[in-house]
DSSP file (Angstrom, degrees, kcal/mol; ACC not computed):
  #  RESIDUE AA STRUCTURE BP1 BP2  ACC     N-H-->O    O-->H-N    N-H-->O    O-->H-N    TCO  KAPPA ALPHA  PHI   PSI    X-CA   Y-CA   Z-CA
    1    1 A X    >>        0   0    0      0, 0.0     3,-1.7     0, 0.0     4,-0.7   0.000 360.0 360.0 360.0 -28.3    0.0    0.0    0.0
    2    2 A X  H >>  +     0   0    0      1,-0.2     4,-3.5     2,-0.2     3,-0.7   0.871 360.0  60.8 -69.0 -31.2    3.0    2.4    0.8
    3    3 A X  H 3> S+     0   0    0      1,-0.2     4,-1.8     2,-0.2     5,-0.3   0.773  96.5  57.8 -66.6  -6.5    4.0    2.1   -3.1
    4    4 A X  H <> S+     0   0    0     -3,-1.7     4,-0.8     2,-0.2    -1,-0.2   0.747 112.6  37.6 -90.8 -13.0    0.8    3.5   -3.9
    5    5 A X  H <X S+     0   0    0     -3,-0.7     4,-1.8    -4,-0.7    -2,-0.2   0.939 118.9  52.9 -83.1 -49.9    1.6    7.1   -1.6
    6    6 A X  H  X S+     0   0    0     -4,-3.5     4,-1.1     2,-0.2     5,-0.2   0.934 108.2  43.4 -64.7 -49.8    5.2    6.9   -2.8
    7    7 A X  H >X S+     0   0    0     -4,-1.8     3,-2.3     2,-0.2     4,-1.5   0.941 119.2  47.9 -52.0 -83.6    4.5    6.7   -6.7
    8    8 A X  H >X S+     0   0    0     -4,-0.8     3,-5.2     1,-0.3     4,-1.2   0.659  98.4  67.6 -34.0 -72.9    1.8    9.6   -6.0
    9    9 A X  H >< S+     0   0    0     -4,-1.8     3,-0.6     1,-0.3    -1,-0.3   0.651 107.3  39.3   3.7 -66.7    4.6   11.3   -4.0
   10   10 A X  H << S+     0   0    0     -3,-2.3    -1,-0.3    -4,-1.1    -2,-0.2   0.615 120.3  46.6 -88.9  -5.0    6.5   11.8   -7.8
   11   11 A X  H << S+     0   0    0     -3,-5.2    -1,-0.3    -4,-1.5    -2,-0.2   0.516  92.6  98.5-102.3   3.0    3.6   12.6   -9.4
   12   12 A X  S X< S-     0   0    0     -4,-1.2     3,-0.6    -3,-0.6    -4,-0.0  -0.388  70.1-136.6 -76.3 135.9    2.1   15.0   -7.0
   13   13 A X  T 3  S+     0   0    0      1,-0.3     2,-0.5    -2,-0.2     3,-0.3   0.977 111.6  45.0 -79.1 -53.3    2.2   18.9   -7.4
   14   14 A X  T >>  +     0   0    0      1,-0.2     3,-1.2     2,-0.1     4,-1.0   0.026  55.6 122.1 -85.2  22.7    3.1   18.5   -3.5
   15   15 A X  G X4 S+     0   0    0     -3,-0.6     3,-0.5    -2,-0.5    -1,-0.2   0.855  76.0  64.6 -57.5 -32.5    5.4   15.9   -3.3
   16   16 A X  G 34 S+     0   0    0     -3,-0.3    -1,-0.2     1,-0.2    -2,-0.1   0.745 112.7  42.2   4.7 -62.5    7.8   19.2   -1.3
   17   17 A X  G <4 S+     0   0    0     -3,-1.2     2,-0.2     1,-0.2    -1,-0.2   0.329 111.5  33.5-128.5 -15.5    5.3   19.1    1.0
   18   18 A X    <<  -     0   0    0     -4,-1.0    -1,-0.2    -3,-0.5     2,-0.0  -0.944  51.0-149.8-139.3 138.8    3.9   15.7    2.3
   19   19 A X     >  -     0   0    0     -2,-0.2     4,-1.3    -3,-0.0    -2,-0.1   0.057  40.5 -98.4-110.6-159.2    5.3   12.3    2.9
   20   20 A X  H  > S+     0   0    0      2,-0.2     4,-0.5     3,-0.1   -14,-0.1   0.172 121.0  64.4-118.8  22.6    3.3    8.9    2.5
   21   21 A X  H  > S+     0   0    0      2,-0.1     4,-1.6     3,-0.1    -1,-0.1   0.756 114.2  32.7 -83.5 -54.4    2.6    8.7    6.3
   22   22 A X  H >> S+     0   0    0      1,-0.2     3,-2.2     2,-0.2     4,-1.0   0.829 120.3  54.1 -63.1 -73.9    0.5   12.1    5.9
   23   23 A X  H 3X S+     0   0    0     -4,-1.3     4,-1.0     1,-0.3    -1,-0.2   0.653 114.1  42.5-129.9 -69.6   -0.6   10.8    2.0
   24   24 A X  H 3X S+     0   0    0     -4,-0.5     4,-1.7     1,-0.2    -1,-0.3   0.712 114.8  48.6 -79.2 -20.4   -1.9    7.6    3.8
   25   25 A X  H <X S+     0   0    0     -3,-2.2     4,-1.9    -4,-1.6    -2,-0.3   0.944 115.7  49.5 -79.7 -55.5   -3.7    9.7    7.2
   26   26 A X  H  X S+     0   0    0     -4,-1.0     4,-2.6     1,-0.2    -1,-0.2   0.810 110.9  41.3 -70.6 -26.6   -5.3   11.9    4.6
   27   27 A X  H  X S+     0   0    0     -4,-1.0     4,-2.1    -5,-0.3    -1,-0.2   0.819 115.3  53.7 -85.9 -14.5   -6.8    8.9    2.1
   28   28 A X  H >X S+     0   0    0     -4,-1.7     4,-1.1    -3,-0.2     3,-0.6   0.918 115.1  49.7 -64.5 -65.5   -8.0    6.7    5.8
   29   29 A X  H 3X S+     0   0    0     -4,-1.9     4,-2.3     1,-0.3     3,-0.3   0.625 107.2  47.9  -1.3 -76.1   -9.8   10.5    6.4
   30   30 A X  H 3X S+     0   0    0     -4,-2.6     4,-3.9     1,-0.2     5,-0.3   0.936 113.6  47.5 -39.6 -71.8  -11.3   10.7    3.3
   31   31 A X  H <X S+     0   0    0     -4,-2.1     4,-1.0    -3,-0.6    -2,-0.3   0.679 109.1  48.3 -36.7 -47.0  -12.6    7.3    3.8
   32   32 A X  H >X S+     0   0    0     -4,-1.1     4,-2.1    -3,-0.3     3,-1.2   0.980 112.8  57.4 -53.4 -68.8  -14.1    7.6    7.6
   33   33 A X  H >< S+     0   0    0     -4,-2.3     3,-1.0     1,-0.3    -2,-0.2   0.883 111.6  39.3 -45.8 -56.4  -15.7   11.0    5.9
   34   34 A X  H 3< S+     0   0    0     -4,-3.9    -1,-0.3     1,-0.3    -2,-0.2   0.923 114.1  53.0 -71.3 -21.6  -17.5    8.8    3.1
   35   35 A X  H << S+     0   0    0     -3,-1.2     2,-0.5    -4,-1.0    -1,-0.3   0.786 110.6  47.1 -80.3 -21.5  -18.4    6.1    5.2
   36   36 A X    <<  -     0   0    0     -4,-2.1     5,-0.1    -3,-1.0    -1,-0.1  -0.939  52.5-173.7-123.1 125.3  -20.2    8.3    7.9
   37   37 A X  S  > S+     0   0    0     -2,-0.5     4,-0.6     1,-0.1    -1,-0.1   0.598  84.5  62.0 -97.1   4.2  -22.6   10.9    7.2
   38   38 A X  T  4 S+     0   0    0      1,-0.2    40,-0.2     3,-0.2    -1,-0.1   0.348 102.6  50.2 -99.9  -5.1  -23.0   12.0   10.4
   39   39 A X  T  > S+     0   0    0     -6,-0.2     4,-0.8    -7,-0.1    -1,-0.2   0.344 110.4  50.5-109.5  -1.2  -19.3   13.1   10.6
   40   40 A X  H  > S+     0   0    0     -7,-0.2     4,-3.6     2,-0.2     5,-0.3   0.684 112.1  53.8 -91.1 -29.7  -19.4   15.1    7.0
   41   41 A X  H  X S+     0   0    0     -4,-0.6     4,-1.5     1,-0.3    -3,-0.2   0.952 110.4  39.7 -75.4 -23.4  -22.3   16.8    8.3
   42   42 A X  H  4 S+     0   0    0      2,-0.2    -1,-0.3     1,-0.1    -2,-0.2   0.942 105.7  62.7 -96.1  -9.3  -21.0   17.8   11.0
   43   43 A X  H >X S+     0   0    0     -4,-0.8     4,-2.8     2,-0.2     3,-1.2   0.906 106.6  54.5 -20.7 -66.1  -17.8   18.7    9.4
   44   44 A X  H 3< S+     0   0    0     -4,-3.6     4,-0.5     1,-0.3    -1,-0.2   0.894 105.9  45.1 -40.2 -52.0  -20.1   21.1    7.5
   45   45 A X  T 3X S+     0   0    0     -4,-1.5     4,-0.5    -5,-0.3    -1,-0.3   0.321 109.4  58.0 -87.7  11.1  -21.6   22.8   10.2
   46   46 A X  H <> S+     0   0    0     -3,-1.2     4,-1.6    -4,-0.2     5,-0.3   0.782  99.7  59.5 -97.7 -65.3  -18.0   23.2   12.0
   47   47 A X  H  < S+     0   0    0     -4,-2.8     4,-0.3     2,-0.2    -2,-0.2   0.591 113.7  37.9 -60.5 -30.6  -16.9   24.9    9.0
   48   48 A X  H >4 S+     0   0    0     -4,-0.5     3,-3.4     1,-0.1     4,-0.2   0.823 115.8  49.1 -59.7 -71.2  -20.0   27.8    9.8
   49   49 A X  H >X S+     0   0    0     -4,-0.5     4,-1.2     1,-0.3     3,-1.0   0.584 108.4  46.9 -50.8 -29.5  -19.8   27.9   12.5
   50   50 A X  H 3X S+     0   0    0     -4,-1.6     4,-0.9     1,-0.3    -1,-0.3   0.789 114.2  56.6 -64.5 -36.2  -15.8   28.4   12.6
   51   51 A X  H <4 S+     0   0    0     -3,-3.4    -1,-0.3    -4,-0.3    -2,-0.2   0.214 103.4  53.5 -86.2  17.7  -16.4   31.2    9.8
   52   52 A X  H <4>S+     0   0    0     -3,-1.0     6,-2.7    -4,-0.2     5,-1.7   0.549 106.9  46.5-110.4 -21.2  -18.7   32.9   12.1
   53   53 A X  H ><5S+     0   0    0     -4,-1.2     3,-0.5    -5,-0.2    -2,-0.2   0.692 110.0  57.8 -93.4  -4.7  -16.2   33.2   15.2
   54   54 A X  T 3<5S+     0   0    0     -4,-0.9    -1,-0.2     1,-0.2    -3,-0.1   0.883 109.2  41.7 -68.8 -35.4  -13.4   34.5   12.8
   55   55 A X  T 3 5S-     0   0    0     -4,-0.1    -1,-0.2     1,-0.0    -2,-0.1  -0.078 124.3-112.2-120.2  28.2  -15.5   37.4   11.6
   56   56 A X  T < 5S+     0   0    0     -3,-0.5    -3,-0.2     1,-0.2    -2,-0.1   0.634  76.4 129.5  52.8   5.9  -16.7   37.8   15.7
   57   57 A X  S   <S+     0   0    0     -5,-1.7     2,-0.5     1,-0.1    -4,-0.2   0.815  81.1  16.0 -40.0 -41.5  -20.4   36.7   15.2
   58   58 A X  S    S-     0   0    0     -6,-2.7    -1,-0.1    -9,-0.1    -2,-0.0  -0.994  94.4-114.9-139.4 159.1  -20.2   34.7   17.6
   59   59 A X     >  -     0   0    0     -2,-0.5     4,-0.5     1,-0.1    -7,-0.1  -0.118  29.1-107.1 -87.8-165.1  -17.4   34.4   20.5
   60   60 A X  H  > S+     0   0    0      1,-0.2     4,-0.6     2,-0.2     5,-0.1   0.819 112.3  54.9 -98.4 -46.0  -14.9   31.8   21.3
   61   61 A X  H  4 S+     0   0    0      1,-0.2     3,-0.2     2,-0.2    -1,-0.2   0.775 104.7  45.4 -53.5 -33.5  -16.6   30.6   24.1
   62   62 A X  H  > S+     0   0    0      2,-0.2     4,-1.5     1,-0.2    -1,-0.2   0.565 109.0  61.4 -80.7 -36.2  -19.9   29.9   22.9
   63   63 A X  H  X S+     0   0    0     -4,-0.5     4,-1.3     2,-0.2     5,-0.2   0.659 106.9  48.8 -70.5 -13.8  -18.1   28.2   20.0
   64   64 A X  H  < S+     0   0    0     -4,-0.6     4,-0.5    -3,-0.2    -2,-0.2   0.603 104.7  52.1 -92.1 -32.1  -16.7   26.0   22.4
   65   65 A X  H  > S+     0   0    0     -4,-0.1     4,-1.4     3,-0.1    -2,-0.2   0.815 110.6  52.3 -81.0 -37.7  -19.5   25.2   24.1
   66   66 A X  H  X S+     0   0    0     -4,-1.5     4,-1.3     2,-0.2    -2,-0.2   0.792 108.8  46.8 -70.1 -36.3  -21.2   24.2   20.6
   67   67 A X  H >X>S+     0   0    0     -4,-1.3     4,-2.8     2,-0.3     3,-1.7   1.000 106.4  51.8 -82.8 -69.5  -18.9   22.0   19.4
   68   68 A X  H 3>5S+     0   0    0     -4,-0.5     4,-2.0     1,-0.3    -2,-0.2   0.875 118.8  47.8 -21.1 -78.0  -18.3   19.8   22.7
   69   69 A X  H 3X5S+     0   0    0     -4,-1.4     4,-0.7     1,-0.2    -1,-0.3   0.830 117.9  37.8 -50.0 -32.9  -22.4   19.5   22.4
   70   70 A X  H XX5S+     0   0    0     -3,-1.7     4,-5.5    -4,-1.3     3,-0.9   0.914 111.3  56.5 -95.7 -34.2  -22.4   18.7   18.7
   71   71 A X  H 3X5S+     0   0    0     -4,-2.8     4,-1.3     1,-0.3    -2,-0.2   0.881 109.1  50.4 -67.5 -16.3  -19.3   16.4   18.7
   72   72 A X  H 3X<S+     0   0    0     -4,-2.0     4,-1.5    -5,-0.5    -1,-0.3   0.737 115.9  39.6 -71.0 -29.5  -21.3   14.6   21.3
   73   73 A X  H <X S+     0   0    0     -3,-0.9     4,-4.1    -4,-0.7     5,-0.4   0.846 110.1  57.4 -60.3 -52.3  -24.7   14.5   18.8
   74   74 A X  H >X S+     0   0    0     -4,-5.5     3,-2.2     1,-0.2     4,-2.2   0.847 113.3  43.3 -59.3 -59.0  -22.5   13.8   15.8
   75   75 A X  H 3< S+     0   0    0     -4,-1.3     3,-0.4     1,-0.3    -1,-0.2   0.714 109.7  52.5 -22.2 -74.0  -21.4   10.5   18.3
   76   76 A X  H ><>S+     0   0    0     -4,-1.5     5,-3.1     1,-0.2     6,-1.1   0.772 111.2  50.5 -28.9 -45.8  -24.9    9.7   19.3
   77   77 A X  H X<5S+     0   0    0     -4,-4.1     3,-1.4    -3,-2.2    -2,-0.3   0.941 111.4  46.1 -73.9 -41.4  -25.8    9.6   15.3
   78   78 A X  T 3<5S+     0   0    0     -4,-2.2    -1,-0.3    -5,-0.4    -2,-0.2   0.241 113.5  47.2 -93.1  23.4  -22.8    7.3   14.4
   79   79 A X  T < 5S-     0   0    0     -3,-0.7    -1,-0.3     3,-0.1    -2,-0.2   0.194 119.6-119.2-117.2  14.2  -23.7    4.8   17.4
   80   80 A X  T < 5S+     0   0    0     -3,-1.4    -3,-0.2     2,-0.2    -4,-0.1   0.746  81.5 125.6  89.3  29.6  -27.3    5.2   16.0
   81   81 A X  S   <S+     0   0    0     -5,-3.1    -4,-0.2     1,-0.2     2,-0.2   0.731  79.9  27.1 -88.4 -33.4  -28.8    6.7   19.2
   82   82 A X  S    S-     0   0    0     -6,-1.1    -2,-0.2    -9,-0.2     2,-0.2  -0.846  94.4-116.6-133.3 149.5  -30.3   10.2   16.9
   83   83 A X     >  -     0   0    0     -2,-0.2     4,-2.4     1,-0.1    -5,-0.1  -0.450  25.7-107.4 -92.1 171.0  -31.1    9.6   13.4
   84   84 A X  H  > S+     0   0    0      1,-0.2     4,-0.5     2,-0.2     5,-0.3   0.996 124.8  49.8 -61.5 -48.2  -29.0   11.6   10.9
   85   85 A X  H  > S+     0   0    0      1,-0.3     4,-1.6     2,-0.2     5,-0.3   0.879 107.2  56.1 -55.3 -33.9  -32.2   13.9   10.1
   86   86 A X  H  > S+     0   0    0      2,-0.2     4,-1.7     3,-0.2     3,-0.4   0.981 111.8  44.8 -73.4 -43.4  -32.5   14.3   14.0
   87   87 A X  H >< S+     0   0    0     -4,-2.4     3,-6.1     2,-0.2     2,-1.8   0.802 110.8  52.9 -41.8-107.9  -28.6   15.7   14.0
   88   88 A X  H 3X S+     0   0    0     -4,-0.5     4,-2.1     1,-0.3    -2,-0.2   0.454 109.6  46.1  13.6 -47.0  -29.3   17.6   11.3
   89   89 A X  H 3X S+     0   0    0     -2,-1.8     4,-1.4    -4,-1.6    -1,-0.3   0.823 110.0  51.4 -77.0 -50.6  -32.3   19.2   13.1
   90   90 A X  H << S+     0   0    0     -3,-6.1     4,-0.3    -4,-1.7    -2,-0.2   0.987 113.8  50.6 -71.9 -43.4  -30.4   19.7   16.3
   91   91 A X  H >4 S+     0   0    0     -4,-0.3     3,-4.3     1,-0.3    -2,-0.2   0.843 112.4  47.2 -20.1 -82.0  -27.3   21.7   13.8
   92   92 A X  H >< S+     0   0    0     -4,-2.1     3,-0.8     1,-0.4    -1,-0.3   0.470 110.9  42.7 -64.7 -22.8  -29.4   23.6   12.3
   93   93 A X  T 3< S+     0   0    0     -4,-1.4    -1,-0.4     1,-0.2    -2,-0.2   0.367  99.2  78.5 -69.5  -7.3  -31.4   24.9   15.1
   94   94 A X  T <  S+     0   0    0     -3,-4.3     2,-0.3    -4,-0.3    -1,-0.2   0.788  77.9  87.8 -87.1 -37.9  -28.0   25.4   17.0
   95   95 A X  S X  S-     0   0    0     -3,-0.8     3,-0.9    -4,-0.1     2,-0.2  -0.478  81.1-128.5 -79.8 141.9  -27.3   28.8   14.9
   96   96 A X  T 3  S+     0   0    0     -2,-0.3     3,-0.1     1,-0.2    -1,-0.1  -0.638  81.4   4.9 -93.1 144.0  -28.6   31.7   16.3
   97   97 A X  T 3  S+     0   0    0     -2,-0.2     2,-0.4     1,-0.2    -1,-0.2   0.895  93.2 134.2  43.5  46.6  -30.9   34.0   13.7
   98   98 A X    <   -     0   0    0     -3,-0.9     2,-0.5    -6,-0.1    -1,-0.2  -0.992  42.3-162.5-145.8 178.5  -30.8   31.7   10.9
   99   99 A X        -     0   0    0     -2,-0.4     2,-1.1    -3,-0.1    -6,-0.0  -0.878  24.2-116.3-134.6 129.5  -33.2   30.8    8.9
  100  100 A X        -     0   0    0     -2,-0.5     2,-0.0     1,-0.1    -2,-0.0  -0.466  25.8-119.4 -90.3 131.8  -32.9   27.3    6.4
  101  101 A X              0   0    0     -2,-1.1    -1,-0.1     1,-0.1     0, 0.0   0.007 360.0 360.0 -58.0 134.7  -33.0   27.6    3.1
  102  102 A X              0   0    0     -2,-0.0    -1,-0.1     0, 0.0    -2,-0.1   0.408 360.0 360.0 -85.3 360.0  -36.1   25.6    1.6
């Protein structure tokens, strides 16, 4: 499996820049991510929510508080405890003053 990081390695615009431990961490990643949907979605909603305490919408604490509380949903959803839709539900209702598009 390592030949298949190194070969990319010399064909890679980044070979400079990453080795084929990091090559192999990124493709397991990838993989977790397609296999769960309950960790891309919340991936998604990380990704707001992260762009809303750079631009001071929301504070650092509060972001802190959300996440601990959703990585604990997104859990519940991949041991099948909340359904995805019921994650989903909790996200979106977790940002203050927005409204989902329909």
């Amino acid at each position: 499996m390592s030949e298949v990081y190194e070969e990319r390695l010399f064909n890679d615009r980044l070979r400079e820049t990453r080795n084929c431990q990091e090559l192999a961490a990124q493709e397991n990643y990838k993989k977790k991510m397609a296999d769960n949907a309950a960790i891309s979605l919340y991936q998604k909603y990380y990704k707001r929510y992260a762009a809303r305490v750079r631009v001071r919408q929301i504070k650092e604490p509060d972001f802190k508080k959300w996440k601990y509380r959703a990585m604990t949903k997104r859990d519940e959803c991949t041991d099948g405890k909340i359904t995805l839709s019921e994650f989903e539900k909790w996200l979106e209702s977790s940002f203050p003053n927005r409204k989902k598009k329909e």
